[in-house]
N, C-alpha and C positions, 0 to 999 in steps of 0.2 A: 843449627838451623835445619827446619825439618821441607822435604820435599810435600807437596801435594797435587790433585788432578790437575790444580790450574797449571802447575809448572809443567806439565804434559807435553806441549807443544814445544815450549824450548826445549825438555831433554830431546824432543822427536829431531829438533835442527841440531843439534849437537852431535846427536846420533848419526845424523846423514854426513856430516862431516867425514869421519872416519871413511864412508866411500868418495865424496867426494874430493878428500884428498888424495885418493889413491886410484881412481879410475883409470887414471893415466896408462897405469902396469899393465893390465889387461891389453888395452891398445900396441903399447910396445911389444910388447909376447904376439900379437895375434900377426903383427907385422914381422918379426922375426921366423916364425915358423912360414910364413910366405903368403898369407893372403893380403893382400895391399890393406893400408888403413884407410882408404877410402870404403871398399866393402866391407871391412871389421867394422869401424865404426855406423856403419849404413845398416849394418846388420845385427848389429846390439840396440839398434832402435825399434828395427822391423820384429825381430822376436817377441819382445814385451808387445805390440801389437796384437800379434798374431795369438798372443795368449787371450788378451781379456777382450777377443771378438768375440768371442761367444758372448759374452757377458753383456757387452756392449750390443748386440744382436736383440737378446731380451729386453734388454730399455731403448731402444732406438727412440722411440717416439719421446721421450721425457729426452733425451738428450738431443734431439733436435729442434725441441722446444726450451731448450737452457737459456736462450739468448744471446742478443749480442756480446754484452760482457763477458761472459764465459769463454765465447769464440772466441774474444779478441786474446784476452787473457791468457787462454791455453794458447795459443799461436807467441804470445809475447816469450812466456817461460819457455814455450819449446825452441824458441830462436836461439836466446839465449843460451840454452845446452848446448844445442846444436852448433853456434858459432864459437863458442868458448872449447868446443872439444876439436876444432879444427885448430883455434888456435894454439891448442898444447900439442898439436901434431908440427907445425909449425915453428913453434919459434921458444925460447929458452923457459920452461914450465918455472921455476922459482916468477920471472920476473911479469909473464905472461898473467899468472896470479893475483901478484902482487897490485897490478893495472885493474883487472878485474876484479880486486877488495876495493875499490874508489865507491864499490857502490851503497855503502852505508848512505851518502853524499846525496846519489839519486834516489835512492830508498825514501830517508829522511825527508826531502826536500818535495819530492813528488806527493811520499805519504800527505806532507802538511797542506802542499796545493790542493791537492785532489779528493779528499776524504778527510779534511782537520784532523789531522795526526798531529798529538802535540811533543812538541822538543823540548823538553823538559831536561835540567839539570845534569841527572844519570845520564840521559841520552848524550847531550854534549858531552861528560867526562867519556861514556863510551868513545862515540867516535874519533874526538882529540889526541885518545890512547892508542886507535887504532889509526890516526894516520901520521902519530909520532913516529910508530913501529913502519909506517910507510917508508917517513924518510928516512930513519935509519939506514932500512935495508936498501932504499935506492937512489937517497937524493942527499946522504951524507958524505959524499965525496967527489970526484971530479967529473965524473958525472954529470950533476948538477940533479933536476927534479926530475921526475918519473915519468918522460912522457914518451909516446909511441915513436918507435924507430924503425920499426919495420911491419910488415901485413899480420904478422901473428899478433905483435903486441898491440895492434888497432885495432881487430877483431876482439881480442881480451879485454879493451878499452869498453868497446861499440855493446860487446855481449852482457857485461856488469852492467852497461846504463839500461839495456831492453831486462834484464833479469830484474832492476829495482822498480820496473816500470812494471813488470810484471806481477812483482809481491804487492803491488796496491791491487791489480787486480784477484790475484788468490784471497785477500782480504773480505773484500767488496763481496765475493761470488760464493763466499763462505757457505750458504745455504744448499748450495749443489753439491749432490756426494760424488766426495772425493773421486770414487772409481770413476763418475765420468767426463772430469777434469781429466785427468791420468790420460783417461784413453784419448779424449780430445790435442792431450798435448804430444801421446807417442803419432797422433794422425799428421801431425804438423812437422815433426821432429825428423825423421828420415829424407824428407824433401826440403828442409831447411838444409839441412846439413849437408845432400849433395850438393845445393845451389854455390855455397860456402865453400864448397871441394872446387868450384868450376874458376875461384877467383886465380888469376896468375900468380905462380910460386909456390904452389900448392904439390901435394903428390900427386905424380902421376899413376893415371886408372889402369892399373895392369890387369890382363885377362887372367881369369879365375879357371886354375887347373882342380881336376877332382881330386890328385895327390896333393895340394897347398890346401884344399873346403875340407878334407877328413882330419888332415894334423890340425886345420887349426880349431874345428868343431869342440872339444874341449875349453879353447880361453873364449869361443865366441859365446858359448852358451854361459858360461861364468861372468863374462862382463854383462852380460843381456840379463841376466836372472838373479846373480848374486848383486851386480852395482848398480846397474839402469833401472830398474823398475823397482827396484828397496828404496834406492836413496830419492826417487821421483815420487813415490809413497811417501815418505816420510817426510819430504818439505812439503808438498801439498797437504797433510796434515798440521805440520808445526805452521804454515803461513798463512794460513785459514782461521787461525785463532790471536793470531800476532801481528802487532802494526809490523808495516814495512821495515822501518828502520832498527826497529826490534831484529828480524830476520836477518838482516844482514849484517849487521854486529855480530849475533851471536856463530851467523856462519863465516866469521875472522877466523877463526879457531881453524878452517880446514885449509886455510895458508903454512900454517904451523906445520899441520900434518901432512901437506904436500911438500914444503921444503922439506923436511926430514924427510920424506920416503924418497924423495927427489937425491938428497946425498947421498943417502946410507946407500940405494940401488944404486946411481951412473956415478958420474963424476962432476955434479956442481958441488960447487965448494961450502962451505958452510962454520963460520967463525963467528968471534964475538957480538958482529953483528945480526946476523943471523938467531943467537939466542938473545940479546935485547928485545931484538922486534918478536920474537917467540914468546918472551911475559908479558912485554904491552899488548899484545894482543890478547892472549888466555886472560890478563888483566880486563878488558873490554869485552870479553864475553861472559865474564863473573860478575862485573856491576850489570849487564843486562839482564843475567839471570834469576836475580835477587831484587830487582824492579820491579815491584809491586803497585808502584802509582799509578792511579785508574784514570783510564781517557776518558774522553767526552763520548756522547754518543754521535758518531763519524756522520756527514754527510756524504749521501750516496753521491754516484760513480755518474749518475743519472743528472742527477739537482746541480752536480757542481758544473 
C-alpha cells in the first residue's frame, strides 16, 4: 500500500508524535541544570512567540480579522498544551498520558455534535483498540478504572477533553493559514500555562540566577525550537485537514513513545502490560491511517 498527498496530514500527526512523546526530557534537563520548570516551561512558549512576531507584524490586520472561531480555537489548543505540560511536571508522565489519550472519546464525540463527523466502522475499531490498551495499562488490576487521583492527573483529564474540543476547531478554521493559528495559539499558551502553575501543589517560582538562564540556555532553546514550535506546526497542519477523531487516534501512538522514553530514561517501570497496550495502540493508529472513507460535507462551527 502506496503512500500519497492525502495521507499528508496523518504522517504530519504521526510525525509530531515522536516530540510529543518526548517533550517531557527537555523540561526535566532544564530543571536540573537549575532554572525552575515554571520559567523553563514559560519560556519554550515565549520563544516560538518572539520568533514569528515579525511575521505575525506583517499580517496583523488579516489576523485580527480571523474571527471568532480562530480565537476561540487557538486559545482551546493552546490550553490544552499548556495545562497538559504542567501536568507531566506534576504527577506520574506514563499515567498522566494515559488520562490524556480519553480524548479520541471527546474528539469523536464533539467532532460528530459539532461539525457531523461521521463514526464510522474503522473509527470505532480504532478507538475500542485504543481504550482496550487503556485498560490494560491502567484499569486491569487492582486498581480498578483510570480515573484522576490527584491535580496532575485531572489536569491530564481536563487538558485531553479542551485538546479534542480544540481539534473540532483546527478543522472548522482550516482556511486560515496555519502561521497565524500557530502564532494565535503561542499568544495564549505562556499565560495559560502560568495560570496552571499558580494551582496548589504545583512547583514552586524560584528566583532566576544569571548562573542557572546561561546553563540552562542550551535545553531552553532546544525545547522551544526543536519540540514547541515543530511539533505545534505540525498538528495544526495534520488537524486542519483531519476530522477530530481521526487526530486523536492517530496521536495514540505518542503514548507508546512517551512510555518508552519514560522507562528507558527514569525509573517507571514497564512489562507485559505496558507492550500490550503499545500494539493496540500503534494497532489503532494503522486502521486510522489506511481510512480512506470519505465524510459528508461538515456543517460549520457557525450553523450548528
Amino acid at each position: 500500500m502506496t503512500l500519497n498527498k492525502s495521507q499528508l496530514p496523518s504522517i504530519a500527526i504521526l510525525g509530531s508524535t515522536l516530540l510529543w512523546g518526548t517533550f517531557w526530557i527537555p523540561v526535566r534537563e532544564l530543571n536540573e541544570v537549575g532554572l525552575g520548570s515554571v520559567w523553563a516551561t514559560t519560556g519554550s512558549f515565549v520563544i516560538p512567540l518572539v520568533v514569528l512576531l515579525p511575521f505575525a507584524l506583517l499580517r496583523w490586520r488579516r489576523i485580527a480579522r480571523s474571527g471568532l472561531p480562530v480565537f476561540f480555537g487557538s486559545l482551546l489548543v493552546a490550553a490544552a498544551i499548556a495545562i497538559y505540560a504542567e501536568a507531566l511536571l506534576r504527577g506520574y508522565v506514563a499515567r498522566v498520558m494515559l488520562l490524556w489519550y480519553l480524548t479520541p472519546i471527546w474528539s469523536s464525540l464533539l467532532g460528530w455534535l459539532l461539525i457531523n463527523e461521521l463514526i464510522g466502522r474503522l473509527r470505532i475499531l480504532a478507538i475500542l483498540l485504543g481504550l482496550v490498551g487503556l485498560f490494560v495499562i491502567t484499569g486491569a488490576d487492582k486498581n480498578g478504572l483510570p480515573l484522576p487521583r490527584e491535580t496532575g492527573e485531572w489536569m491530564g483529564l481536563i487538558s485531553g477533553f479542551l485538546w479534542g474540543w480544540g481539534m473540532v476547531y483546527l478543522k472548522e478554521t482550516a482556511t486560515t493559514p496555519i502561521m497565524d493559528r500557530v502564532f494565535l495559539q503561542f499568544v495564549f499558551m505562556g499565560i495559560v500555562f502560568l495560570f496552571a502553575s499558580l494551582i496548589p501543589g504545583g512547583t514552586e517560582m524560584v528566583p532566576i540566577s544569571i548562573q542557572s538562564l546561561l546553563s540552562s540556555l542550551p535545553w531552553l532553546f532546544a525545547f522551544a525550537l526543536v519540540w514547541t514550535l515543530p511539533v505545534v506546526w505540525l498538528t495544526v497542519f495534520g488537524a486542519s485537514a483531519l476530522y477530530p477523531g481521526k487526530v486523536a487516534v492517530l496521536l495514540l501512538s505518542d503514548i507508546v513513545i512517551g512510555i518508552t522514553s519514560a522507562t528507558i530514561l527514569t525509573d517507571e517501570p514497564f512489562g507485559v502490560r505496558e507492550i500490550i497496550t503499545a500494539v493496540l495502540i500503534i494497532g489503532a493508529s494503522l486502521v486510522e491511517l489506511f481510512d480512506g472513507a470519505p465524510q459528508p460535507e461538515s456543517m460549520t462551527l457557525q450553523n450548528k
